[in-house]
MARDREN-708213 format. One record per residue (C-alpha): z, x, y. Coordinates in steps of 0.05 Angstrom, whole numbers, padded with zeros to 5 digits, always signed. Layout:
! residues N
ZXY ...
END
This chain:
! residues 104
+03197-02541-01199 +03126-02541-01166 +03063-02550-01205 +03040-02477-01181 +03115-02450-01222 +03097-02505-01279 +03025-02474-01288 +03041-02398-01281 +03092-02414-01329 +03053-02449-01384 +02998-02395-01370 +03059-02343-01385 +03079-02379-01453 +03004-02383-01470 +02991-02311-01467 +03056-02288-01508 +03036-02335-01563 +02972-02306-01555 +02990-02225-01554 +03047-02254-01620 +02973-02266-01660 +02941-02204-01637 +02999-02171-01653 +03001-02200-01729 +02928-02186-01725 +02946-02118-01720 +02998-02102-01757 +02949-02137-01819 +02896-02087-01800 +02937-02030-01806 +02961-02039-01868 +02954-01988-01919 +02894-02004-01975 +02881-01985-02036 +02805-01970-02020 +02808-01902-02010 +02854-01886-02083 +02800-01936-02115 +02743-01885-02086 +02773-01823-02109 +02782-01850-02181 +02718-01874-02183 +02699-01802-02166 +02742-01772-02212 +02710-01810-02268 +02642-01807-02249 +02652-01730-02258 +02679-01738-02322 +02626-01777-02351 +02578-01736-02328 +02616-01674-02368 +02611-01721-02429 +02537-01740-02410 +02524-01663-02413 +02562-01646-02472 +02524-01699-02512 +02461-01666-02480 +02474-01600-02508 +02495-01630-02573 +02436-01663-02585 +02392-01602-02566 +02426-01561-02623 +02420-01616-02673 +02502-01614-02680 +02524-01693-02684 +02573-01727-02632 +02649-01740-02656 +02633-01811-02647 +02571-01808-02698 +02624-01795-02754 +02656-01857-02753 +02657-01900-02820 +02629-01962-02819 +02677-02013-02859 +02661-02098-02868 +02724-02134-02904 +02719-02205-02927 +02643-02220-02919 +02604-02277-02949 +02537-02303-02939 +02503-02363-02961 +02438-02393-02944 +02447-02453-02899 +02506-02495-02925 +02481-02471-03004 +02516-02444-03051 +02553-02376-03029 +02514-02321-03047 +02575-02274-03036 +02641-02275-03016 +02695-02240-02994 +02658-02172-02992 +02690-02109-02968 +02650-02045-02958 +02651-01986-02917 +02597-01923-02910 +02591-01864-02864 +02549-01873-02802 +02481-01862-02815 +02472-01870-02885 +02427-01926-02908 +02457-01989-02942 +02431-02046-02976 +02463-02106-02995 
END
């Protein structure tokens, strides 16, 4: 074997192990994402929110209150005590409709 055959051939082996990484390269490139089905639920929801955005909108221009704004309020087992004092309460439960004043 002459060194010309011994070079050409390395060169050869050199550039299929090269085109073999391209190749993988590739093939990693073109695989299928999740970008674009990420995008178009962000969309989707963006939409939506902005129907709730507006529905809250015309809500609050007629004075009528949001579902949410119904909700009960409810506390189970509170206590309080000033510093490490004496308990001024314990084991408190108490619930109220949203937007009513309480005082404890």
């Amino acid at each position: 074997i002459t060194n010309a055959f011994a070079d050409a051939f390395s060169s050869a082996m050199l550039v299929i192990e090269m085109s073999q990484a391209v190749q993988s390269i590739t093939h990693l490139l073109n695989l299928k994402t999740d970008v674009l089905d990420q995008k178009n639920f962000t969309q989707s929801q963006f939409e939506l929110n902005q129907g709730y955005k507006g529905n809250i909108m015309k809500k609050k221009k007629t004075g009528e209150r949001n579902v949410t704004d119904k909700i009960d309020l409810s506390f189970q087992k509170c206590g309080y005590s000033y510093g490490l004092g004496k308990p001024v309460f314990e084991e408190l439960n108490f619930s109220f409709p949203q937007g009513t004043i309480m005082a404890v």
